[in-house]
C-alpha positions as CSV (number, residue, x, y, z in Angstrom):
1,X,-112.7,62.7,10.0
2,X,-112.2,64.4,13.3
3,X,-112.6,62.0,16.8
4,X,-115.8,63.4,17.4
5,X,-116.8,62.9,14.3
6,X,-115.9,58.7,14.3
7,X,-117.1,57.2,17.5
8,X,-114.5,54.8,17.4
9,X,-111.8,57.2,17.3
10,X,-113.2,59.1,20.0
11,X,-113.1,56.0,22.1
12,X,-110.0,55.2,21.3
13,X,-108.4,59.0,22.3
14,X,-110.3,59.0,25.4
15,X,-109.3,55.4,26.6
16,X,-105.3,56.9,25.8
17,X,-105.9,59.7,27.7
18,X,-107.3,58.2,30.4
19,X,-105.2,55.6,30.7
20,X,-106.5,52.9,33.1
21,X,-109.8,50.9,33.4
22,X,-110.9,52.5,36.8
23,X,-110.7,56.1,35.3
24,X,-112.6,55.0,31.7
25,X,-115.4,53.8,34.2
26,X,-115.5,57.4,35.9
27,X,-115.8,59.0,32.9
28,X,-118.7,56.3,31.7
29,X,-120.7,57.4,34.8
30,X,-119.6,61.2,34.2
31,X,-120.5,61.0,31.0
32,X,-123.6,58.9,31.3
33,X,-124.9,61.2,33.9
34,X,-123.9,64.3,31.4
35,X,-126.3,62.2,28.4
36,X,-128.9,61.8,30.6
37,X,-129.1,65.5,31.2
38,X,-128.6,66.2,27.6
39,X,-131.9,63.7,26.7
40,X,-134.1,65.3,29.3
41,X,-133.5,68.8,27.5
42,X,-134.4,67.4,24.4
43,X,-137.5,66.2,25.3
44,X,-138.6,69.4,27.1
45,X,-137.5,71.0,24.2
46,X,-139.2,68.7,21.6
47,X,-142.4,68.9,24.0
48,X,-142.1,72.5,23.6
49,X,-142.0,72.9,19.9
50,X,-144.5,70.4,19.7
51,X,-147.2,72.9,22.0
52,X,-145.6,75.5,19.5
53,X,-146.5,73.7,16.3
54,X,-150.4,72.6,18.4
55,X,-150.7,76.2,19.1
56,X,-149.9,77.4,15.5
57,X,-152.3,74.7,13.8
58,X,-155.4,76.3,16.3
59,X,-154.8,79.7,15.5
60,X,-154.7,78.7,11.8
61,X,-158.0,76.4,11.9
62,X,-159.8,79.5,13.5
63,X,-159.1,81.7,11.3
């Protein structure tokens, strides 16, 4: 299993690279910032598949 495969692991390599407590919690903002981003596009995606999949079912019951 790779680290970014096994949370733990991935952790683990990040807190060695990094090295020192006030670095690991600039990355946690970083990468908390990065995951908030990341959720946003998945919900507009998800709404957007969702209109598709709506718009599909219409066409279907109208015809």
């Amino acid at each position: 299993m790779t680290p970014l495969e096994d949370p733990a692991e991935h952790a683990k390599e990040l807190w060695r690279e990094l090295g020192d407590v006030a670095r690991v919690e600039a990355a946690l903002v970083a990468y908390r910032a990065m995951l908030e981003e990341d959720l946003e596009a998945c919900r507009y995606w998800r709404d957007v598949l969702d209109t598709l999949q709506a718009l599909a079912l219409a066409r279907e019951t109208r015809h």
